[in-house]
C-alpha positions in Angstrom: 46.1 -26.5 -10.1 49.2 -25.0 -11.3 49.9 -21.5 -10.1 47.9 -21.5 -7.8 46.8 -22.7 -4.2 44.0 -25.6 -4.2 40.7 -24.3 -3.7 38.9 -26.3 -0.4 35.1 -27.0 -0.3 33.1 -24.7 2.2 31.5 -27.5 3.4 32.9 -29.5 6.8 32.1 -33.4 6.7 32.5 -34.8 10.5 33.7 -37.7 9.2 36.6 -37.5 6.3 35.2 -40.8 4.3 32.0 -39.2 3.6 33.9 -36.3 2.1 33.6 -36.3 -1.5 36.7 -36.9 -4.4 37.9 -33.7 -6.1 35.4 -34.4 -9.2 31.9 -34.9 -7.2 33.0 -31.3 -4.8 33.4 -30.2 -8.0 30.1 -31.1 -9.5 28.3 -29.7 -6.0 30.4 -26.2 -7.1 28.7 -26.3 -10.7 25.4 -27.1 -9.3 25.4 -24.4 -6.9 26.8 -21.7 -9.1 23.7 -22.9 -11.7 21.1 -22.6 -8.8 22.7 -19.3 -7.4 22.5 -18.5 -11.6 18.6 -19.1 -11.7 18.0 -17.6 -8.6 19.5 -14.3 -10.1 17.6 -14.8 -13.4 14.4 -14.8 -12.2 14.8 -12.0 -10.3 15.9 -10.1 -12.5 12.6 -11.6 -14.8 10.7 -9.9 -12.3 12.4 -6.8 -12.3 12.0 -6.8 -15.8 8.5 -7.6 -15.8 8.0 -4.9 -12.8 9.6 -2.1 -15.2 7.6 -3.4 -17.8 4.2 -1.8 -15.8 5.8 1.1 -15.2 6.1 4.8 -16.4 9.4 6.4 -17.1 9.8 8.6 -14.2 9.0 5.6 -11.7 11.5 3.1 -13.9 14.0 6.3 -13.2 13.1 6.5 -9.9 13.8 2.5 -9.3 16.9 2.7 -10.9 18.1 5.8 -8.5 17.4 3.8 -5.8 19.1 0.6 -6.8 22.2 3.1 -7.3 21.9 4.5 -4.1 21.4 1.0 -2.5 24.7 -0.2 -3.9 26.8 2.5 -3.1 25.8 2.2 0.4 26.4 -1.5 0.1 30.0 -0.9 -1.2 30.3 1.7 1.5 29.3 -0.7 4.5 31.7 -3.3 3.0 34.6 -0.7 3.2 33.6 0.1 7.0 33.2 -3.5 7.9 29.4 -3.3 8.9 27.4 -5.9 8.7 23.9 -7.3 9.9 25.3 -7.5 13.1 27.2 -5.0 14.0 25.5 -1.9 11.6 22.9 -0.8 14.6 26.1 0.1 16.4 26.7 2.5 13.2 23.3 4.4 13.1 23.5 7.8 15.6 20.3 8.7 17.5 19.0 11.3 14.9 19.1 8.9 12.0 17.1 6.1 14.4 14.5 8.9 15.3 14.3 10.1 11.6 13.9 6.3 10.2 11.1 5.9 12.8 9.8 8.8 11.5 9.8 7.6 8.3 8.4 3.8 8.9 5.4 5.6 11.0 4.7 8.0 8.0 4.8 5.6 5.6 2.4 2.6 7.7 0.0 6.1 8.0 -0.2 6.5 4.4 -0.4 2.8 3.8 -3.4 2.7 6.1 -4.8 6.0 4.1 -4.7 3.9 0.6 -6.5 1.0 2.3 -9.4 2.3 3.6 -9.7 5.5 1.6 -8.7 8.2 4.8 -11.7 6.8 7.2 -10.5 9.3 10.1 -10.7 12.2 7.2 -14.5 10.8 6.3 -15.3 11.0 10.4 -13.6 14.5 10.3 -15.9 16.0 7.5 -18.9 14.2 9.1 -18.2 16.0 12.2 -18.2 19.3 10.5 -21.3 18.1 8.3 -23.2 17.5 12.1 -21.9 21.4 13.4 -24.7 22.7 10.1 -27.5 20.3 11.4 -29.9 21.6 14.3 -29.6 20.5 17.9 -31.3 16.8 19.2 -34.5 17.0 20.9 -33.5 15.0 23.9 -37.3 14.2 24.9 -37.7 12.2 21.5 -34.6 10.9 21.5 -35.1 9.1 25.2 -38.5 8.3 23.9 -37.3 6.2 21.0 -34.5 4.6 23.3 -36.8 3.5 25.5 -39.8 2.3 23.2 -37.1 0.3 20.7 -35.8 -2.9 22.5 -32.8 -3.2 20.2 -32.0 0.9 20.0 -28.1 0.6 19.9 -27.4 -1.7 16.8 -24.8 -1.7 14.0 -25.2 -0.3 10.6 -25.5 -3.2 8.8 -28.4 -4.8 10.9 -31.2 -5.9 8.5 -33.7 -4.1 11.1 -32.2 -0.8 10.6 -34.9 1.9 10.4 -37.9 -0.6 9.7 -39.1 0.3 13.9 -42.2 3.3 13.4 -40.6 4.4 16.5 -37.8 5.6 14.7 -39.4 6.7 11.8 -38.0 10.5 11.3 -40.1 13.4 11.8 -40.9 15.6 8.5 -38.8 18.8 10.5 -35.9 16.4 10.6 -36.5 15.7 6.7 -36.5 18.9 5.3 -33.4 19.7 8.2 -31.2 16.8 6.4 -32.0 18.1 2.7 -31.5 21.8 3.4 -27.8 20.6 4.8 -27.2 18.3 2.0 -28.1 21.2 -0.4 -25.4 23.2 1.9 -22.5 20.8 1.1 -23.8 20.3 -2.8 -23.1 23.9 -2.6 -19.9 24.2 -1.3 -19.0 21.4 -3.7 -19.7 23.2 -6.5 -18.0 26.2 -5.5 -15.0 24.2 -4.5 -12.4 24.8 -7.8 -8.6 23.5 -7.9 -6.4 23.9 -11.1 -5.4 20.0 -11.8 -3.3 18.8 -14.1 -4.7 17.1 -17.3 -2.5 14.2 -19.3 -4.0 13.7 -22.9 -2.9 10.5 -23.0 -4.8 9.1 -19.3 -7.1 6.4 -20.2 -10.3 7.7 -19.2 -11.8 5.2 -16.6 -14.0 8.0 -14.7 -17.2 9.9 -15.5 -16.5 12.9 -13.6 -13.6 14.8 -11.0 -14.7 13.3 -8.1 -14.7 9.8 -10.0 -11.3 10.3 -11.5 -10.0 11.1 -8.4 -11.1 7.9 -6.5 -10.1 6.0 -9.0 -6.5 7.4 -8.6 -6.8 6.4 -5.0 -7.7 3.1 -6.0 -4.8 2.8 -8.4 -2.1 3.6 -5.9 -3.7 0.8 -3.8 -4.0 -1.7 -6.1 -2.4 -1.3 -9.6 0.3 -3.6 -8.3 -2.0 -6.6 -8.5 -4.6 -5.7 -11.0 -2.3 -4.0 -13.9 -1.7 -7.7 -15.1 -5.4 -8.4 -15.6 -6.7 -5.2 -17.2 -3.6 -6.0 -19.5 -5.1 -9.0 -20.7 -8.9 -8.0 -20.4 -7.3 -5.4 -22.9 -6.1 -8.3 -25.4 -9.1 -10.7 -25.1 -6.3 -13.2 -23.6 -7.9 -13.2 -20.1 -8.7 -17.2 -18.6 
């Protein structure tokens, strides 16, 4: 090439006749550029697609953080730090704040999966402080009539023993605290916001808001289908 130095293949052949002619290295350049070139289209498909589900604020957010990524990128480059040398880079109070961070974010992960099951135990603790103490004579009585007293909740023989049938006291005890917490509920008032345009998929507050929950869990996989139940194009 004139006015300029020759470019050399990346690649190292052990053995120089296997090393291909100028044309055929060549070729393996254009082929590689074309598969590095698809490899960059379809991810940018997806991103595309991804933006596509959307709203504005999160396609603003996205594109904030893409900024941000790349200027630390160029930044890195500029200092030399790479992926094996950049943990020499981080100081002690940005490793404690990014574990921080990871340990929040698994925690709220974990919330959105099983809808807060340690803040369910919590309120059924509190729920247990309103109910009246066990009588520990019954209570022995039934453990030692029932052969099978300490089973799991999902056992098909769950309540069917007339051993631990409850007693009417313990009836009317359960419905006065249930007409406890329906009363708090009702009490219970919160200014929320209210979007005109929100498809309405819920039939009352409580509804709207578990459905929310469900939505940061899963929109990501399910936005696709509603889409097309939507459009009558669904297989």
């Amino acid at each position: 090439e004139e006015g300029g130095e020759k470019e050399t293949s990346s690649t190292v052949y052990p053995d120089p006749s296997l090393e291909p002619n100028p044309r055929k290295r060549k070729l393996m350049e254009l082929k590689q550029k074309i598969g590095k070139g698809r490899v960059q289209n379809r991810g940018e498909v997806k991103k595309e697609a991804k933006r596509m589900t959307m709203s504005e604020g999160a396609v603003l957010k996205e594109a904030l953080r893409e900024d941000r990524q790349k200027d630390e990128e160029e930044k890195q480059s500029i200092l030399g730090i790479n992926d094996t040398n950049k943990a020499l880079f981080i100081t002690a109070e940005d490793a404690e704040w990014r574990v921080k961070k990871k340990r929040k974010k698994e925690k709220q992960s974990e919330v959105l999966v099983d809808f807060s099951s340690d803040m369910h135990y919590r309120a059924y603790k509190k729920r247990l402080r309103d109910m009246p103490e066990r009588d520990g004579a019954t209570y022995e009585a039934q453990k030692n009539t029932v052969t099978n007293f300490y089973r799991e909740a999902d056992d098909m023989q769950y309540g069917q023993s007339t051993a631990m049938v409850p007693s009417e006291k313990a009836k009317r005890e359960m419905v006065k605290e249930l007409g406890k917490v329906e009363e708090r509920r009702n009490k219970f008032s919160r200014r929320r916001q209210f979007y005109e345009d929100e498809d309405v998929s819920y039939i009352n507050e409580r509804n709207r808001k578990f459905n929310q929950m469900a939505n940061r869990a899963f929109d990501e996989y399910t936005t696709e289908i509603k889409q097309n139940l939507e459009r009558g194009t669904a297989l």
